[in-house]
Backbone as JSON Lines, residues from 0, in Angstrom:
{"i":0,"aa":"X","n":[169.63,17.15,-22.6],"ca":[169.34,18.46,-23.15],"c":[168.08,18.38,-24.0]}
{"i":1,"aa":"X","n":[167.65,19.66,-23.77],"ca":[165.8,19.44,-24.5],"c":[166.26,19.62,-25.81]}
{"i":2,"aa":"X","n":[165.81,19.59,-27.23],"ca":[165.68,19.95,-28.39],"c":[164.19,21.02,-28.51]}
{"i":3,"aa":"X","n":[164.61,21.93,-29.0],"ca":[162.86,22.47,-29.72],"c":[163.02,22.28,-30.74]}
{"i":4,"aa":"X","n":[161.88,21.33,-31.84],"ca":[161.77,22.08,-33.29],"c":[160.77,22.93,-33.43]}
{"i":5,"aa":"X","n":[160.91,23.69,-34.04],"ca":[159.86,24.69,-34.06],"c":[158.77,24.33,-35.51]}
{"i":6,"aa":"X","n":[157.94,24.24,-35.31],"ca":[156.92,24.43,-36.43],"c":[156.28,25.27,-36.72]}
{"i":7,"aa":"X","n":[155.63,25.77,-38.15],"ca":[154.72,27.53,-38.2],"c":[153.28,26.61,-37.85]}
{"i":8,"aa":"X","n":[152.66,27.51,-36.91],"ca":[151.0,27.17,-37.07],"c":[151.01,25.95,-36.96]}
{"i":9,"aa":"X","n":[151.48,25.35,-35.47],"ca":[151.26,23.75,-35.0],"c":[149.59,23.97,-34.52]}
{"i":10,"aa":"X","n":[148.64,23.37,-34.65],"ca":[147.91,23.18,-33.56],"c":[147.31,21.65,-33.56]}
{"i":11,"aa":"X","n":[147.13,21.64,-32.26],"ca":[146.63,20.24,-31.92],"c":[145.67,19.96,-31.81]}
{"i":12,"aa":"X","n":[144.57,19.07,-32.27],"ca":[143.35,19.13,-32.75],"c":[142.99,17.6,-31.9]}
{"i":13,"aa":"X","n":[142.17,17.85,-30.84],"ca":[142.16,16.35,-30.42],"c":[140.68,15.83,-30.43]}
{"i":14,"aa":"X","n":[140.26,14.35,-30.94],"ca":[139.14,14.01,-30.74],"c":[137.8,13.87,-29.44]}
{"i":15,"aa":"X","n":[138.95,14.22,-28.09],"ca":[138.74,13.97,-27.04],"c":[138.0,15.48,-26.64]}
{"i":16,"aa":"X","n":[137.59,15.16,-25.34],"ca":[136.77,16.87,-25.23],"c":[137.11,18.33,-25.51]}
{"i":17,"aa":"X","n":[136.6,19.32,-25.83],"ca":[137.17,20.37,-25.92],"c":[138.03,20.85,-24.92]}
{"i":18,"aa":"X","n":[137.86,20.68,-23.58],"ca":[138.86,21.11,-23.08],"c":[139.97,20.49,-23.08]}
{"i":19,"aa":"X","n":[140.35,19.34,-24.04],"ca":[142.2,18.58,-24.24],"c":[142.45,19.19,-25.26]}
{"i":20,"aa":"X","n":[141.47,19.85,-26.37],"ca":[141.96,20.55,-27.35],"c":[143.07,21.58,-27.18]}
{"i":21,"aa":"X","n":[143.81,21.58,-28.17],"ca":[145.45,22.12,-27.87],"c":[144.84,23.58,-28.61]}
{"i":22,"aa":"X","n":[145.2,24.67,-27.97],"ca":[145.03,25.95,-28.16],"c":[146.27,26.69,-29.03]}
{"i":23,"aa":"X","n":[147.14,25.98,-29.0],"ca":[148.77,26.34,-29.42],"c":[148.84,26.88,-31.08]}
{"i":24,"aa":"X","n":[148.58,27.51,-31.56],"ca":[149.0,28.24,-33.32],"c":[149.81,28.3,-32.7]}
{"i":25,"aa":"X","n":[150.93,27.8,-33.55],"ca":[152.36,28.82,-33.3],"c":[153.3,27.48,-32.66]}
{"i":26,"aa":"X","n":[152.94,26.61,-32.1],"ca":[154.06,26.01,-30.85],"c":[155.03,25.33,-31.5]}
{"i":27,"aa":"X","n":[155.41,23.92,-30.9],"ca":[156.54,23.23,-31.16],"c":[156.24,21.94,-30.72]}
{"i":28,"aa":"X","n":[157.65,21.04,-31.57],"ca":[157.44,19.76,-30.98],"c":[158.65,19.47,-30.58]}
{"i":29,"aa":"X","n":[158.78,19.32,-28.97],"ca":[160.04,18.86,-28.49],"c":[160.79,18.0,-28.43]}
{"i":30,"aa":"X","n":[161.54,18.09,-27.39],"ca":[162.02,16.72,-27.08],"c":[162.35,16.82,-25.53]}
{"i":31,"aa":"X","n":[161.42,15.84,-25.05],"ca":[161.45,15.45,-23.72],"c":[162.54,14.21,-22.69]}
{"i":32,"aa":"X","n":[162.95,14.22,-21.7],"ca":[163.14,12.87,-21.04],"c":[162.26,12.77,-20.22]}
{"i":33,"aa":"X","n":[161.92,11.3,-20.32],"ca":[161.23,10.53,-19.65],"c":[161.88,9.22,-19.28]}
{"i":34,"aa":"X","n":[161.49,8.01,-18.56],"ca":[162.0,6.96,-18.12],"c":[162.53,6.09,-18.9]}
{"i":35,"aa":"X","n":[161.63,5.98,-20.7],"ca":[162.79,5.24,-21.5],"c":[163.48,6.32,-22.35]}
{"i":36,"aa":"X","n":[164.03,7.47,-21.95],"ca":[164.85,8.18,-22.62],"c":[164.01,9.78,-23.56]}
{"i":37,"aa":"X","n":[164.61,10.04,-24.06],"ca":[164.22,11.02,-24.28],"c":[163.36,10.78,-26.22]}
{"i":38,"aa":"X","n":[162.07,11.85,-25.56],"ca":[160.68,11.45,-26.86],"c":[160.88,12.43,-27.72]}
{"i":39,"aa":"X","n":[159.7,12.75,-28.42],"ca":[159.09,13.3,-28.5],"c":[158.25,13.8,-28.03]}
{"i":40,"aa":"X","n":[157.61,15.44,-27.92],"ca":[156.27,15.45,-27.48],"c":[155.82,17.15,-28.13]}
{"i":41,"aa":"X","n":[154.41,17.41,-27.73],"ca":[153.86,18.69,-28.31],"c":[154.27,19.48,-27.6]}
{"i":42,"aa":"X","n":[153.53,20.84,-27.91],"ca":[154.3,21.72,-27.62],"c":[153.62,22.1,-25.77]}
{"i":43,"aa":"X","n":[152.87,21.11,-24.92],"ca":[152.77,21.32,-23.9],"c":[153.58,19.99,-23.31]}
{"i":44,"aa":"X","n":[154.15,19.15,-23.46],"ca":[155.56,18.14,-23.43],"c":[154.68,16.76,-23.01]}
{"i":45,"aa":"X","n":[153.0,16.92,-24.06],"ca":[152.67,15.38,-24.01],"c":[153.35,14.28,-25.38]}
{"i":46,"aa":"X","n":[153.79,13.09,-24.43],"ca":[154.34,12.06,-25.38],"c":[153.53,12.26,-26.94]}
{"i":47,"aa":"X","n":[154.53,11.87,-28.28],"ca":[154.11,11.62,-29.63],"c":[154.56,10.4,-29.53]}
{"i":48,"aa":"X","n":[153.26,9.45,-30.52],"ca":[153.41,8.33,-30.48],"c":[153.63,7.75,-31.97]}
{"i":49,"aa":"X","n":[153.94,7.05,-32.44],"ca":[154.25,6.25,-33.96],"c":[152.7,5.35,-33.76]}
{"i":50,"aa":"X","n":[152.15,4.72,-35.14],"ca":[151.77,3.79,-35.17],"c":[151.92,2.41,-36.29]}
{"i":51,"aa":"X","n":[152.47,1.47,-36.23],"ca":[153.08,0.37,-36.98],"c":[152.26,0.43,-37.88]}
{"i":52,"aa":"X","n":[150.79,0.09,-38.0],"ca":[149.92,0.15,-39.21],"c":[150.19,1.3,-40.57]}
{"i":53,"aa":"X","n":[150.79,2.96,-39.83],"ca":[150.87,3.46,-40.89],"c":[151.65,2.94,-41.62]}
{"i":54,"aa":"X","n":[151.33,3.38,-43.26],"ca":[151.91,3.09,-44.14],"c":[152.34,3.81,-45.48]}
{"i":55,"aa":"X","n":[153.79,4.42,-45.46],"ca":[154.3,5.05,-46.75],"c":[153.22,6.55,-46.49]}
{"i":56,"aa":"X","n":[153.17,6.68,-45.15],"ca":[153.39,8.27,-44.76],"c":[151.58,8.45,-45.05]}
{"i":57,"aa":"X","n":[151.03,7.17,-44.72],"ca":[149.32,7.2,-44.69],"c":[148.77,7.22,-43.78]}
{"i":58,"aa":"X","n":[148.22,7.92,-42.49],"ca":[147.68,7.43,-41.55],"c":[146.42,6.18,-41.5]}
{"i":59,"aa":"X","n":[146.6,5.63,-40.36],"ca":[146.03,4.64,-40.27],"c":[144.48,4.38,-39.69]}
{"i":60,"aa":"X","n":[145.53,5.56,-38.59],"ca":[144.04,5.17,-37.37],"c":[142.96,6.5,-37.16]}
{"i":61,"aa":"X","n":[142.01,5.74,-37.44],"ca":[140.71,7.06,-38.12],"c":[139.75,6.51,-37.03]}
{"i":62,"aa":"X","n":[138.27,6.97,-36.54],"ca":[137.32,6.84,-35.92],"c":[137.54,6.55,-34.46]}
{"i":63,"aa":"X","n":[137.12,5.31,-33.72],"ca":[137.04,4.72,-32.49],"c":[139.04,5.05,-32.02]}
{"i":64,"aa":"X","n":[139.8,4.09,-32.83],"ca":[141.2,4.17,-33.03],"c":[141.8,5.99,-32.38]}
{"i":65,"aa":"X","n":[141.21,6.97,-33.07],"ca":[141.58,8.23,-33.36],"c":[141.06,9.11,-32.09]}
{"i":66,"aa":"X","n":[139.9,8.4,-31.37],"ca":[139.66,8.91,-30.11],"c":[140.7,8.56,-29.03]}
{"i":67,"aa":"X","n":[141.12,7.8,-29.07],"ca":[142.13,7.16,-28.24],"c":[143.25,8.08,-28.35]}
{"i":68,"aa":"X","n":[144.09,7.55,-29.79],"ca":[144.67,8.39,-30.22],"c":[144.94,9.44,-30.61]}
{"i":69,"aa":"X","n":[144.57,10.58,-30.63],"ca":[144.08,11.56,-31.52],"c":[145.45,12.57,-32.34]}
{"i":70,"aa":"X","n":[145.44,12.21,-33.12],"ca":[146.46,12.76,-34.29],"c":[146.74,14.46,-33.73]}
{"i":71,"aa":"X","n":[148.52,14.49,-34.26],"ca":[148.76,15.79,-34.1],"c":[148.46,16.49,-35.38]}
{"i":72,"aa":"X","n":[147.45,17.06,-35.45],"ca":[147.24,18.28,-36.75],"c":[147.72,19.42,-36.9]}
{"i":73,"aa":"X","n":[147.73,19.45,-37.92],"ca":[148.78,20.84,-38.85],"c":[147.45,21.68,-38.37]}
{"i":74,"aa":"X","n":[147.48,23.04,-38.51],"ca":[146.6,24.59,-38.72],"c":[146.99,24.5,-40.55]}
{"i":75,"aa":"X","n":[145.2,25.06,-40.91],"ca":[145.84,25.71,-42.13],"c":[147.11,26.42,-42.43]}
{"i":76,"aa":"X","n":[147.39,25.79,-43.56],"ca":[148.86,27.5,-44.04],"c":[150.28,26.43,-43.17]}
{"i":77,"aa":"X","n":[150.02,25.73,-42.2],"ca":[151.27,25.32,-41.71],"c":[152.57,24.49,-43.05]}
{"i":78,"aa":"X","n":[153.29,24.81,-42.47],"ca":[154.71,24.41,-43.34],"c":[155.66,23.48,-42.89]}
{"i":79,"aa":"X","n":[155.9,22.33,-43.37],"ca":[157.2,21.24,-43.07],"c":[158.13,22.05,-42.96]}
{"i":80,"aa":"X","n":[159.15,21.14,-42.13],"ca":[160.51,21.96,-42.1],"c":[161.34,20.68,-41.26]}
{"i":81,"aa":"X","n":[162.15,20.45,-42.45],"ca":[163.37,18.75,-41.94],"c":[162.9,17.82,-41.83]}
{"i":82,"aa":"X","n":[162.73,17.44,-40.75],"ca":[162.5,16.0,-40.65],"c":[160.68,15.82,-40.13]}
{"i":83,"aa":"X","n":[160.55,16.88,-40.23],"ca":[159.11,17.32,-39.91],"c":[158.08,17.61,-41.23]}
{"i":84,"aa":"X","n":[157.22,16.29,-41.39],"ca":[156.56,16.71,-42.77],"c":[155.02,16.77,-42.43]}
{"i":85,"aa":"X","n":[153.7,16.84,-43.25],"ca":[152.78,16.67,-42.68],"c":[152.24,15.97,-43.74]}
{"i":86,"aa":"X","n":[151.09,15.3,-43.57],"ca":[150.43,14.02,-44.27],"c":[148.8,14.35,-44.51]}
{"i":87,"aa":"X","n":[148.48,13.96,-45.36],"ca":[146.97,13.92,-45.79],"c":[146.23,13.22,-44.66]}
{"i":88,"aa":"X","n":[145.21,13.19,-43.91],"ca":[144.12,12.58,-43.98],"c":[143.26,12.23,-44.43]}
{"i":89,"aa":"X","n":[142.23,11.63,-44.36],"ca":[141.18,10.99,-45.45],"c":[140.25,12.36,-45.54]}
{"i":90,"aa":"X","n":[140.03,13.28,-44.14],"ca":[139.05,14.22,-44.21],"c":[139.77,15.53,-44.88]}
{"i":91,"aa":"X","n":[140.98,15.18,-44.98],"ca":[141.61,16.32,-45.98],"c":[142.33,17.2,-44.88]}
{"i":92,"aa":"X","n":[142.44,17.02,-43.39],"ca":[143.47,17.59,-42.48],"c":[144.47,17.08,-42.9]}
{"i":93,"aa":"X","n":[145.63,18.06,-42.19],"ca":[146.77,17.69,-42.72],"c":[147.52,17.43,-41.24]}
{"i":94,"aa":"X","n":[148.26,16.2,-40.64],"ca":[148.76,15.44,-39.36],"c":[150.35,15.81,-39.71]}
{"i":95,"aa":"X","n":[150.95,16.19,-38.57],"ca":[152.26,16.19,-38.46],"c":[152.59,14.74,-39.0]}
{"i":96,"aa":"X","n":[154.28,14.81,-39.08],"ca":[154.7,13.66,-39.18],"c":[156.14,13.76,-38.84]}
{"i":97,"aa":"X","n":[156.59,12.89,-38.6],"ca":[158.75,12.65,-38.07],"c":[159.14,11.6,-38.76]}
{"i":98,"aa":"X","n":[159.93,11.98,-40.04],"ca":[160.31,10.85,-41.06],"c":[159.36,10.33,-41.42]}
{"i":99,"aa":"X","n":[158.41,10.73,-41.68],"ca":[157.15,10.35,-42.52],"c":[156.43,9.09,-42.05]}
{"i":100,"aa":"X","n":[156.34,8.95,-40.77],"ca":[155.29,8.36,-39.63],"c":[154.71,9.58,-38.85]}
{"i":101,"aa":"X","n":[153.05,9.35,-38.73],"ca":[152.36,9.83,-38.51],"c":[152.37,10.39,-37.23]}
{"i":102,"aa":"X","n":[152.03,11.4,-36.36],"ca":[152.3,11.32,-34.8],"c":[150.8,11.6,-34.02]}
{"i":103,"aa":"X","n":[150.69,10.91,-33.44],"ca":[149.68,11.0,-32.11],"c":[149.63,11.16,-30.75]}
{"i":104,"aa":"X","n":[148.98,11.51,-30.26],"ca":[149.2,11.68,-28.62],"c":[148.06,9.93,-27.78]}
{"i":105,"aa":"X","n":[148.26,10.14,-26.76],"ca":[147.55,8.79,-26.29],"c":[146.94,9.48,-24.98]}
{"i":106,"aa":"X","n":[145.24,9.26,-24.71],"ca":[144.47,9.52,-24.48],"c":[144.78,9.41,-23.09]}
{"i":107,"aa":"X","n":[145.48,8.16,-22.57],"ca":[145.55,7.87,-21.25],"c":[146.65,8.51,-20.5]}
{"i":108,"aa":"X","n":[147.54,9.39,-21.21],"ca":[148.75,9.96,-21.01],"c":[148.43,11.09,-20.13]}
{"i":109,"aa":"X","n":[148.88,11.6,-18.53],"ca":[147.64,12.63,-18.11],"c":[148.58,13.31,-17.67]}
{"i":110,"aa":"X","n":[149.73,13.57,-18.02],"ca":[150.7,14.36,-17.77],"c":[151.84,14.38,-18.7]}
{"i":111,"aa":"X","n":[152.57,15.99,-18.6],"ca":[154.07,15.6,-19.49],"c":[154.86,14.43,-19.15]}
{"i":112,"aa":"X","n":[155.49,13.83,-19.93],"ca":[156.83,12.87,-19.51],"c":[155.71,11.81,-19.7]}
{"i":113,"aa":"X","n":[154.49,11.65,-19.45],"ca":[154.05,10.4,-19.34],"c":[153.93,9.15,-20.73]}
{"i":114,"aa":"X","n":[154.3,7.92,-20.66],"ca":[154.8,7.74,-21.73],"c":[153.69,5.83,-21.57]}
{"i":115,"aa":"X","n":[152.79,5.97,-21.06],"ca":[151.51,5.05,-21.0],"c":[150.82,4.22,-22.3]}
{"i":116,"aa":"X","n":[151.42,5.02,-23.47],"ca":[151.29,4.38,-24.61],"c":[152.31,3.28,-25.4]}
{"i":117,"aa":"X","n":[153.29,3.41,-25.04],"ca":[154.38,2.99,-25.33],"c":[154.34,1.41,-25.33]}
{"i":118,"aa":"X","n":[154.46,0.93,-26.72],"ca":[154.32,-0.73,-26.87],"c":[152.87,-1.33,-26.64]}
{"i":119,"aa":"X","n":[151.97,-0.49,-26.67],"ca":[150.2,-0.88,-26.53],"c":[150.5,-1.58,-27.82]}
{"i":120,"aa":"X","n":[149.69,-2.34,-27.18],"ca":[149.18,-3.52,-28.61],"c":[150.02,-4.15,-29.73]}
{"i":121,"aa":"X","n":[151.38,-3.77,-29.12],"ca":[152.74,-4.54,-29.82],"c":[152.84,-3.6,-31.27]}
{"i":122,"aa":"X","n":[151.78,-2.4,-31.46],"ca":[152.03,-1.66,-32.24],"c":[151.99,0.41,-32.01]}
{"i":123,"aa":"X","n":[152.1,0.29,-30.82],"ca":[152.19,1.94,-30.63],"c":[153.37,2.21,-30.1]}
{"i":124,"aa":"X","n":[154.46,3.04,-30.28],"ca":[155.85,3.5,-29.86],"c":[155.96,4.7,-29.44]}
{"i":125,"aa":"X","n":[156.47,5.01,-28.59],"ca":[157.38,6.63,-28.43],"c":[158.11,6.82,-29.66]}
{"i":126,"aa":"X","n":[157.43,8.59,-29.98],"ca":[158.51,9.29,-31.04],"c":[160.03,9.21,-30.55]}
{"i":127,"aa":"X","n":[160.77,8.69,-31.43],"ca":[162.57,9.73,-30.81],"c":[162.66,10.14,-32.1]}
{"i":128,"aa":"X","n":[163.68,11.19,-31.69],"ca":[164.6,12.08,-32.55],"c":[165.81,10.84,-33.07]}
């Protein structure tokens, strides 16, 4: 069974070309199945990823890292709600978060369900609920 959480004023802000930029004010972050079980993902059902480096709800991965990755960002005005908080960046955006790890999408991921990031570099994970 899917989960929606709903968030106010999700949008997804990606480092990658304008056209991967997430158009979504307003969406959600679900919950998907895929092959190791059911994720996380945005509100068009691409995988959210953890990264081990963050720390005590700091993101980690900024520049070269962040193209790859590219962080799920809050819209101005957006609001936490449960288990859903959002986090500072260094440039002063504010990044979703799930239990206060940071969430990202992964660059190579080229479809919903796709889950291509998962255990990169013995430090990138699939979100779960």
């Amino acid at each position: 069974m899917i989960k929606t959480f709903l968030l106010a004023n999700l949008l997804l802000i990606s480092a990658a070309p304008l056209a991967n930029a997430a158009e979504d004010a307003g969406g959600a972050i679900k919950e998907v199945e895929t092959a190791k079980g059911d994720v996380l993902a945005d509100a068009k059902g691409m995988t959210l990823y953890t990264f081990d480096k963050d720390k005590n709800g700091e993101p980690a991965c900024y520049d070269a890292c962040a193209r790859k990755w590219p962080p799920l960002l809050a819209a101005k005005g957006a609001e936490a709600s449960g288990e859903f908080t959002l986090v500072k960046r260094h440039d002063g955006t504010l990044q979703w978060a799930h239990e206060g790890m940071p969430l990202y999408l992964f660059q190579n991921d080229a479809k919903p369900g796709d889950i291509t990031g998962d255990g990169f570099g013995g430090v990138w994970h699939v979100a779960k609920d």
